[in-house]
C-alpha positions as CSV (number, residue, x, y, z in Angstrom):
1,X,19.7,-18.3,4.0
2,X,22.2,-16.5,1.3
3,X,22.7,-13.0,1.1
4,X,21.6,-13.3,-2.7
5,X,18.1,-14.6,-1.3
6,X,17.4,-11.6,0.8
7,X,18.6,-9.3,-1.7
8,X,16.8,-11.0,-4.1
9,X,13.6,-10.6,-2.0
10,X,13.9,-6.8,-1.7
11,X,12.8,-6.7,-5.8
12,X,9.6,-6.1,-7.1
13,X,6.3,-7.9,-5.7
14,X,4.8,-11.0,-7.2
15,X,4.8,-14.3,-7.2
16,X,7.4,-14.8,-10.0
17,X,6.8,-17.7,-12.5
18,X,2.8,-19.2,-13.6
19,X,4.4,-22.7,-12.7
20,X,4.6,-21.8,-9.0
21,X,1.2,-19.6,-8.8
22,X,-0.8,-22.8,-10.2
23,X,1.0,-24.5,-7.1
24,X,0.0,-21.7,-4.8
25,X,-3.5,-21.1,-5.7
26,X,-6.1,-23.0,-3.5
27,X,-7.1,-26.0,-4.9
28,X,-10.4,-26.6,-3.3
29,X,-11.8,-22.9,-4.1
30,X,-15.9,-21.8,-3.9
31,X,-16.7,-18.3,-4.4
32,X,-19.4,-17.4,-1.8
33,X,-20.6,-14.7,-3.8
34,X,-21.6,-15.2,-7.6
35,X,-20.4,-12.4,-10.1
36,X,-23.3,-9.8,-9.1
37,X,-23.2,-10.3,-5.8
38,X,-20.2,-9.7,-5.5
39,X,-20.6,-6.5,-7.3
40,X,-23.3,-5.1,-4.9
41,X,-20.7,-6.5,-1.8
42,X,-18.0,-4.6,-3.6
43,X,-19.5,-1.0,-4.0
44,X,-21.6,-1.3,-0.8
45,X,-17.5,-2.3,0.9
46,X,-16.4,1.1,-1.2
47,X,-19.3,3.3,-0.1
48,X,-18.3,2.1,3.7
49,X,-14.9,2.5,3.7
50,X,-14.9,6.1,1.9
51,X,-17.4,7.4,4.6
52,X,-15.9,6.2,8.2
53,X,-12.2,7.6,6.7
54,X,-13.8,10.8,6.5
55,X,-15.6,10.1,9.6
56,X,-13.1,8.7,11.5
57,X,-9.7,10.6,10.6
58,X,-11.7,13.9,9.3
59,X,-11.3,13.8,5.6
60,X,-12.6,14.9,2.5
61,X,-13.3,13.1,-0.4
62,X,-11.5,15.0,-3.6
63,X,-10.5,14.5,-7.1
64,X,-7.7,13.2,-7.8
65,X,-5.2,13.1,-11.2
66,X,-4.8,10.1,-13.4
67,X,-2.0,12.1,-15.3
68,X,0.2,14.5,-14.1
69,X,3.2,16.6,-16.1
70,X,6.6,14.4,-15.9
71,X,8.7,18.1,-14.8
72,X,6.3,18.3,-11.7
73,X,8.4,15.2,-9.9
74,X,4.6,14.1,-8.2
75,X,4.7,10.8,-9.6
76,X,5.5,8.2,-7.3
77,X,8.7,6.1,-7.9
78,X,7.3,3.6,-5.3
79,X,11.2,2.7,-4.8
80,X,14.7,3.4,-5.0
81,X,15.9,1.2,-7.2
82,X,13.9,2.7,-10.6
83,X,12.8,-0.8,-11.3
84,X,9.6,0.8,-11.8
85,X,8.8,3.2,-14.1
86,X,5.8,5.2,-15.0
87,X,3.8,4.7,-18.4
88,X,5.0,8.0,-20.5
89,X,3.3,9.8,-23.4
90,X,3.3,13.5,-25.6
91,X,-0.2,15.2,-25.0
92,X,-1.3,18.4,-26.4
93,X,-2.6,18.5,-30.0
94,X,-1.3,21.7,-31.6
95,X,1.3,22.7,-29.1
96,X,4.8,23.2,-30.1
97,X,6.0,21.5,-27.6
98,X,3.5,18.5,-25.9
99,X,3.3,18.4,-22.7
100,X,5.3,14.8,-21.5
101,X,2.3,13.1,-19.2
102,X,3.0,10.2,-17.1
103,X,0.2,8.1,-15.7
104,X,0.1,7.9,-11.9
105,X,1.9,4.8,-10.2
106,X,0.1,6.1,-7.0
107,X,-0.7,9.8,-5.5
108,X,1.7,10.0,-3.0
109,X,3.1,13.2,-3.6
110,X,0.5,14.8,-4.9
111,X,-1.6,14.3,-2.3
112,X,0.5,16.0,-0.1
113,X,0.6,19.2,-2.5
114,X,-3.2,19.1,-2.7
115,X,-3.4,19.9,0.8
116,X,-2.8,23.2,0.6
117,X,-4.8,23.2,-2.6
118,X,-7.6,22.4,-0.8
119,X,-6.4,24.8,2.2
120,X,-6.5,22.0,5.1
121,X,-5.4,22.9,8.2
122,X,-3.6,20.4,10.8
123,X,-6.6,17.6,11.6
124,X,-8.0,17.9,8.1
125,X,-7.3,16.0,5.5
126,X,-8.0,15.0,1.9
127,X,-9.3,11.3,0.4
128,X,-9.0,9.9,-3.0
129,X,-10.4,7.3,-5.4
130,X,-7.3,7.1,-6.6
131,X,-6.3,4.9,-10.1
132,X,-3.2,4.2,-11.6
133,X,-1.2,1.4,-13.8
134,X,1.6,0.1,-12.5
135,X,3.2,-1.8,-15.4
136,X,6.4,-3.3,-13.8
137,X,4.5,-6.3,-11.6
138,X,4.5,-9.8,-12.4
139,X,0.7,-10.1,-12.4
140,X,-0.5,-12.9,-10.1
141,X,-3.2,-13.2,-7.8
142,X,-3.2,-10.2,-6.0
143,X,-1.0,-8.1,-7.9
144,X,-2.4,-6.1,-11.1
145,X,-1.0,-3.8,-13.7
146,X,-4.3,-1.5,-13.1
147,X,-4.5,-0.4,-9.0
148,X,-7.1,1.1,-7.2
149,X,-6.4,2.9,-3.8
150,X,-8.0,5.1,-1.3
151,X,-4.9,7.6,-1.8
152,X,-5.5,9.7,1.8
153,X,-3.4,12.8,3.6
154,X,-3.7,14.7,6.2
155,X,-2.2,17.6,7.7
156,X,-0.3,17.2,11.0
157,X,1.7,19.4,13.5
158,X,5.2,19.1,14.2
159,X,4.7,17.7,17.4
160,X,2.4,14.9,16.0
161,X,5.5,13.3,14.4
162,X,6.0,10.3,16.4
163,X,4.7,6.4,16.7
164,X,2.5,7.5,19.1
165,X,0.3,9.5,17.1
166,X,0.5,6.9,13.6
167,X,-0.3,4.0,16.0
168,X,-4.0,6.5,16.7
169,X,-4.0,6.7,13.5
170,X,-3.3,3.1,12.0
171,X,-6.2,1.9,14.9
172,X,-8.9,4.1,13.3
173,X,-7.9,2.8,9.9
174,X,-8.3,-0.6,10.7
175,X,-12.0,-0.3,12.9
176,X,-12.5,1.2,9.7
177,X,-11.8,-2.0,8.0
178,X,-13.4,-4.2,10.7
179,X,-16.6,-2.4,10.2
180,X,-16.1,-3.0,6.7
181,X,-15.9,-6.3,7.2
182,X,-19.0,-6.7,9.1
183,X,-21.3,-4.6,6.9
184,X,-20.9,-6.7,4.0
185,X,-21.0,-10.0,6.4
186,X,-24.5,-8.3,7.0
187,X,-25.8,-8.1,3.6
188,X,-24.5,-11.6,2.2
189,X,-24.1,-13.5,5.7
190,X,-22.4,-16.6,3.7
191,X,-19.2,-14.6,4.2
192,X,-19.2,-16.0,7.9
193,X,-17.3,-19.0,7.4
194,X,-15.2,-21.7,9.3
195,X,-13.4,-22.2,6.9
196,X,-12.2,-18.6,6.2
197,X,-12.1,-17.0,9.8
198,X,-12.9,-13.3,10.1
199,X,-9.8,-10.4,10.5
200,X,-8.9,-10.3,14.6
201,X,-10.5,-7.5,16.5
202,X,-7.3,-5.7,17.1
203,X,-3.9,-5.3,15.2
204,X,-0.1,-6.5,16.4
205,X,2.3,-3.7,16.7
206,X,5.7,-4.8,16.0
207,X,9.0,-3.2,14.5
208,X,10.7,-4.5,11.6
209,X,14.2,-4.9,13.6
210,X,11.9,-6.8,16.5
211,X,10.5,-9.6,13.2
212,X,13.9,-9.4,11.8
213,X,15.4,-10.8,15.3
214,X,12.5,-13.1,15.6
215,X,13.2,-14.6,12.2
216,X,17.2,-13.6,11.4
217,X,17.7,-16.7,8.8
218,X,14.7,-15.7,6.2
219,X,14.1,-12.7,3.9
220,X,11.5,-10.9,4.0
221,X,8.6,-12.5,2.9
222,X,9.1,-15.4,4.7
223,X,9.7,-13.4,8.3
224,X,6.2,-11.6,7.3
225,X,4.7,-15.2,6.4
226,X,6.0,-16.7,9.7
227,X,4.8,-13.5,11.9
228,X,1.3,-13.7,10.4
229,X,0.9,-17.6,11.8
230,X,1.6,-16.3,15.5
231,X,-0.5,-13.1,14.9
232,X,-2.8,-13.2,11.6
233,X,-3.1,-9.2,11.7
234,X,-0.1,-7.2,12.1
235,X,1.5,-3.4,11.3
236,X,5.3,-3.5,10.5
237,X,7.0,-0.1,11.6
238,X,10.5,1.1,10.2
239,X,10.2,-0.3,6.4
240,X,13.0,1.2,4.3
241,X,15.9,2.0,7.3
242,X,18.9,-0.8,6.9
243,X,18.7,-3.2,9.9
244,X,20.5,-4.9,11.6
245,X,21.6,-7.8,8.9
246,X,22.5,-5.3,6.3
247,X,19.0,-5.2,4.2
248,X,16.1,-2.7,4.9
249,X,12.8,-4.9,5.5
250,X,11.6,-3.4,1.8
251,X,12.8,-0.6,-0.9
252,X,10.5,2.3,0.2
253,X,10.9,5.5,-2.0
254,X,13.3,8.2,-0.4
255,X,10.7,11.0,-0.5
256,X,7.8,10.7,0.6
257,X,7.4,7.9,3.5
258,X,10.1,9.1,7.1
259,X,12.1,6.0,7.5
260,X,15.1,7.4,8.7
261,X,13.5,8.8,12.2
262,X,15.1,7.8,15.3
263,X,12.1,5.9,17.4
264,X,12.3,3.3,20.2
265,X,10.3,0.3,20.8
266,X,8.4,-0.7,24.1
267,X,11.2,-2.5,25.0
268,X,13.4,0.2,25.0
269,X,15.3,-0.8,21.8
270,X,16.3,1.9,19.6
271,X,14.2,1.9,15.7
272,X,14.2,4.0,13.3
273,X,11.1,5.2,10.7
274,X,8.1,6.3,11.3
275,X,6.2,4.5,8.9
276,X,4.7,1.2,8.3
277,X,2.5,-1.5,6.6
278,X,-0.5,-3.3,7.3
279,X,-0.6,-7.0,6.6
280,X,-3.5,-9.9,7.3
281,X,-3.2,-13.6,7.0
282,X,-5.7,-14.1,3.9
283,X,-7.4,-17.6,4.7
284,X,-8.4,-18.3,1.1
285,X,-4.6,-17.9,-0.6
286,X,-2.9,-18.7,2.8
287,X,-0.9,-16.2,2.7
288,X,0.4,-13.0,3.4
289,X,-1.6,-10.4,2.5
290,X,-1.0,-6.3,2.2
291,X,-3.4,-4.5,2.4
292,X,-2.1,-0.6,3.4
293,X,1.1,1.6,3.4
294,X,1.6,4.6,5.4
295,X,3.8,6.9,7.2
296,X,4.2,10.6,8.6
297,X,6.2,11.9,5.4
298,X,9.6,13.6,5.5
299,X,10.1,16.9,6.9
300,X,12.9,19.1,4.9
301,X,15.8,17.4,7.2
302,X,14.5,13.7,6.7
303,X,13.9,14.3,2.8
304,X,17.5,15.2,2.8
305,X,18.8,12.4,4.5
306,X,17.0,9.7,3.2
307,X,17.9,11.4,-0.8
308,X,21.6,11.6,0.4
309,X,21.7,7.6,1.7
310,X,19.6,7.1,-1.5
311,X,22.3,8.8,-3.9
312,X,18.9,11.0,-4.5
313,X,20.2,14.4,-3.8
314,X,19.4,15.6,-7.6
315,X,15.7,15.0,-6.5
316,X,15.5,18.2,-4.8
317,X,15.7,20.4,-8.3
318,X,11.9,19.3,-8.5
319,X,9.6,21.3,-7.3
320,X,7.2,18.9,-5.2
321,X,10.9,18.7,-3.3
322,X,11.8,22.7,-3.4
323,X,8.5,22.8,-1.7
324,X,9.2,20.3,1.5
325,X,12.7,22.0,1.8
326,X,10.8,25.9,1.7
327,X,8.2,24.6,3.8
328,X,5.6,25.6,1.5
329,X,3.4,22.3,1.9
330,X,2.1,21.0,5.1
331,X,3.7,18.6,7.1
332,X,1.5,15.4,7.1
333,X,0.8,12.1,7.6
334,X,-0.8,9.4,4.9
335,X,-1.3,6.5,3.3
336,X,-3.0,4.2,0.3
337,X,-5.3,1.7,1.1
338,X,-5.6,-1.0,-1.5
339,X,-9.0,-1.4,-2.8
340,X,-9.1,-4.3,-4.8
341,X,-7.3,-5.8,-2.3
342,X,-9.0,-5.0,0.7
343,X,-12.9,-6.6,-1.7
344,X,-10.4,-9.6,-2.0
345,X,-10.0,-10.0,1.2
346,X,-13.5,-9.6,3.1
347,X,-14.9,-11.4,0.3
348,X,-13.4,-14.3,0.5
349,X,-11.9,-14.5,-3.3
350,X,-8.9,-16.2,-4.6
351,X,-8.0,-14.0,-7.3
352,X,-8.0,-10.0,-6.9
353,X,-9.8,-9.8,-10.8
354,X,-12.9,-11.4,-9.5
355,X,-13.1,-8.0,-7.8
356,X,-12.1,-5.5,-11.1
357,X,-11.4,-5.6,-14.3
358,X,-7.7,-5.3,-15.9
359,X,-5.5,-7.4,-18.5
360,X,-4.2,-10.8,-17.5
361,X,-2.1,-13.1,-19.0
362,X,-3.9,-16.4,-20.9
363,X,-1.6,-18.8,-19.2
364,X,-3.1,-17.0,-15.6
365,X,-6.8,-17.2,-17.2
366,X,-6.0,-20.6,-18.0
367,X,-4.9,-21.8,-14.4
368,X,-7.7,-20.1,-13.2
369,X,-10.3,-22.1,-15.0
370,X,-8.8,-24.9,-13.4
371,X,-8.6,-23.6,-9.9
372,X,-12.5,-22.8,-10.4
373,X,-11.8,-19.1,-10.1
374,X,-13.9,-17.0,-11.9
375,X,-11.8,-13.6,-13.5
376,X,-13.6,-10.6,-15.0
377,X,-12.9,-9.4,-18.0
């Protein structure tokens, strides 16, 4: 495997060309659910989800912006390399000078911000319905210009900074999304199927350095494809720290996420990043599928590291950074948990707009007519 092809693999997600998403898509595809059910499946999945997060990691739901001002630095960059940039526009009839609005790419930072809004103290937290348009993805399957996430922070002590306490954490999300799973299972029980097993009971903990050694020859993707055949339900710590072959496992933006955190495995290896990512084998696409990012987010020391190995430093004239540096927000822990992606998933679809509604190319409508995939609009 080249350099070129893991660097190459670090870019933006998506599948690339239409030529090799007709090739990937399944070609013997049934939607268990017709269009309404799946509807009913979708919103009684949302109502489920929303209520055992607040249950289970003490949250409350909250609103949550759609736009915020482009000089408060809260949007989310969701990388380093500024492939991806927010949709940007004057508002402000009447003013002499507009305010410059950018839609959200995801809450990350704001979230964070909102905690003291809100006045949560450590073990409290905040949850989102969270929307944004991300308009740098080749749109595929399963990735969309329009996202929906439940954007969710929580306030944390100092000495709840470790992979102890995210691995707690992570294990609550995902009986969360078990129990999901089973609920709608209940209410349409032609999602049991042997065809497309149900998620594992419990998830794999392993380090990006330990899948990297596991798989040294392929890029990323691949080592995540390969991982998910030996265990189909896995969460990857450490994404964004450099390992050992010169390449971090993925871009991760320098300011919110702490990748840069000494850590050791079980074996007694030294890591580093406190962070990580949830990803399922998805029976229907056979494939790799995402489904949640998270971390404990950067302290005023890590945000300064990771900026600094970013060639970032300017970052901290903004004042979503001033405010990690003069501890004036909470320290914290969160995450976003795709929802689109997550009805795809425990409903058995092929296609993520069979499960909302966004803008998709013809020559993708057009392979999914053949594929016997039916996309909203």
């Amino acid at each position: 495997m080249s350099s070129m092809d893991k660097k190459a693999d670090l870019a933006g997600p998506g599948i690339s060309t239409y030529e090799e998403v007709e090739k990937i898509l399944p070609s013997d595809y049934e939607s268990l659910l017709t269009p309404m059910e799946t509807m009913e499946a979708v919103y009684a999945v949302k109502r489920y989800i929303e209520d055992n997060m607040c249950k289970e990691l003490n949250l409350t739901m909250v609103q949550v912006p759609l736009i915020v001002d482009v000089e408060s630095g809260v949007n989310d960059m969701l990388d380093r390399d500024g492939s991806r940039t927010p949709v940007e526009f004057p508002c402000g009839l009447g003013l002499e000078k507009p305010i410059t609005a950018q839609v959200v790419q995801a809450a990350t930072k704001w979230k964070r911000v909102a905690l003291r809004q809100f006045g949560c103290k450590v073990g409290e937290g905040i949850n989102t319905d969270m929307h944004a348009v991300r308009k740098d993805y080749f749109l595929d399957h399963d990735h969309s210009a329009y996202v929906d996430q439940w954007d969710w922070e929580r306030v944390i002590s100092r000495d709840q900074r470790n992979l102890d306490f995210l691995t707690d954490v992570v294990e609550k999300i995902w009986k969360v999304l078990k129990g999901a799973e089973l609920h709608a299972q209940e209410m349409f029980p032609q999602l049991v199927s042997d065809k497309y097993p149900s998620l594992p009971d419990e998830l794999t903990f392993l380090h990006a350095e330990e899948i990297l050694e596991m798989y040294p020859d392929l890029p990323r993707k691949a080592r995540e494809t390969q991982v998910l055949q030996e265990y189909p339900a896995v969460f990857i710590y450490g994404i964004g720290w450099t390992l050992a072959d010169g390449y971090p496992h993925e871009m991760r933006a320098a300011d919110y996420d702490d990748w840069v955190t000494e850590t050791t495995s079980k074996k007694g290896a030294p890591m580093h990043g406190l962070n990580g990512d949830i990803l399922v084998w998805n029976p229907v696409t056979r494939r790799r599928h995402e489904l949640t990012s998270m971390g404990i987010r950067v302290d005023a020391e890590t945000l300064k590291t990771q900026l600094e190995l970013s060639d970032l430093l300017h970052y901290l004239e903004f004042p979503y950074h001033q405010a990690i540096l003069n501890d004036e927000i909470p320290l914290s822990i969160g995450g976003g948990i795709g929802q689109s992606r997550t009805y795809m998933l425990l409903l058995k679809k092929a296609h993520i707009g069979e499960v909302s509604v966004t803008v998709w190319p013809q020559e993708l409508k057009d392979i999914c007519v053949k594929k016997n995939i039916f996309v909203l609009e």
